[in-house]
N, C-alpha and C positions, 0 to 999 in steps of 0.2 A: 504494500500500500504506500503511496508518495505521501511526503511531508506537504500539508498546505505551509508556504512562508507567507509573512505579510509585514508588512512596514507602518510606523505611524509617525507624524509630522511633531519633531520637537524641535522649538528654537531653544540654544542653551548661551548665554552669554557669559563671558568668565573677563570678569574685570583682574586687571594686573596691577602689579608694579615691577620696574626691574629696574635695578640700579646701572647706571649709566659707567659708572667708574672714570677713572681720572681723564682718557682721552675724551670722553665724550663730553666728560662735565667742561671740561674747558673748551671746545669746541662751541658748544652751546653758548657756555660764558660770553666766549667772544661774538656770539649771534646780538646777546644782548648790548653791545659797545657798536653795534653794526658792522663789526669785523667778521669776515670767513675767513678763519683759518684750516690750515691743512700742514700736514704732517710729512715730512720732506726725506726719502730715504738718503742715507750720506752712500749708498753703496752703486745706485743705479741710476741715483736724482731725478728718479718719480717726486711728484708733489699730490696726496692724496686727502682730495674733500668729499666726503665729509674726514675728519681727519683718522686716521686707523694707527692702532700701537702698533702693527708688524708691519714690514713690506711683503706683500703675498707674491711677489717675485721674486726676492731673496731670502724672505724669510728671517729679515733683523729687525730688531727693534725700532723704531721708530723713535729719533730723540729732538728732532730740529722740526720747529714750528714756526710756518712762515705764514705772514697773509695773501691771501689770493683777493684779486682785483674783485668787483662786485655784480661785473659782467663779464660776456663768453657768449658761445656760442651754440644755435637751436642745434639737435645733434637728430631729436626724433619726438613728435608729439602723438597725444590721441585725444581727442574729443570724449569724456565720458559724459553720457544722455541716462545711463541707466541708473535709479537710486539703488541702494543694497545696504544692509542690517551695518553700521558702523562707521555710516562713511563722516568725513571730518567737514564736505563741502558739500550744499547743495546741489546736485547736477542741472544743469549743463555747465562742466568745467573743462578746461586743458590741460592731461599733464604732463609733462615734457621731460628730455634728456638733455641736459645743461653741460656744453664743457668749459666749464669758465677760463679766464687767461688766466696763465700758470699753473692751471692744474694737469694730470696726464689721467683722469679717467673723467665719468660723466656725473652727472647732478640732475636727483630726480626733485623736480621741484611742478608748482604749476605756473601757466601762464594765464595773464589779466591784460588789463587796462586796455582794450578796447571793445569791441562786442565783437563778441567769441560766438554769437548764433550767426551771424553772416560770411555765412559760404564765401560769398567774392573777397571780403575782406578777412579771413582767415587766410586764405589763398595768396592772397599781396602779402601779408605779414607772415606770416608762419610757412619759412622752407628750411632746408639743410645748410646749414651756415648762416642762415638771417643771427646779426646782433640784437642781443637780450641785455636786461640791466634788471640787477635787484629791487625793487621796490619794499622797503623795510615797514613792517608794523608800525603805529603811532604808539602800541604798547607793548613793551615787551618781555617775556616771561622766561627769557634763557630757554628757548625750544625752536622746533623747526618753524613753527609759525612764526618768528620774528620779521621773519623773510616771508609780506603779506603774497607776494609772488615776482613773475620775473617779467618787464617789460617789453615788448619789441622796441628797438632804437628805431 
């Protein structure tokens, strides 16, 4: 005789905390000074933001902490239309691949300050290498939202 299976609909939310530890907290730190910084290998001289204790290319620690400029360049975006259990931003938002100057990998951030529902002007602002510029919170809490998003130049 087969098993009947059968499935039943539970959302379960599980609120957190996780401790940030030194690279992060100062990272953060410098979000609220309106500074990005990143984490500079002495071995390969990657510059890594958001900033990381190791270099995952060589594999050393990470001791030299430099500022990275506050713009860079669009690297890769997507439009999200759809809402979903947890999100931080109403939809319709953009959110993008940042390589800012000085760093050697990307930055997930989103992007603003024009109107993001029109098609033709998404299309004028937003390509592969269009210049971006930080736009910083009026408030800031030592988090990623300091950085209220990233502007087209």
């Amino acid at each position: 005789m087969a098993k009947e299976y059968r499935t039943i609909r539970n959302d379960v939310a599980l609120p957190y905390q996780w401790a940030l530890g030194r690279t992060w907290t100062r990272f953060f730190d410098g979000l609220k000074e309106e500074r990005i910084l990143g984490t500079k290998c002495d071995r390969c001289g990657k510059v890594y933001v958001p900033a990381r204790s190791f270099c995952p290319v060589c594999f050393t620690d990470l001791m030299e902490w430099v500022d990275v400029k506050p713009r860079g360049r669009l690297v890769s975006w997507t439009v999200v239309n759809t809402s979903y259990h947890g999100q931080v931003k109403e939809p319709p938002y953009i959110v993008a691949l940042i390589r800012l100057d000085g760093a050697d990998c990307d930055f997930h951030h989103f992007i603003d300050g024009f109107n993001i529902t029109d098609a033709g002007e998404r299309k004028r602002k937003l390509r592969a290498g269009a210049k971006v510029k930080a736009v910083w919170s009026p408030s800031k809490n030592a988090d990623i939202r300091d950085i209220a998003w990233f502007a087209p130049v």
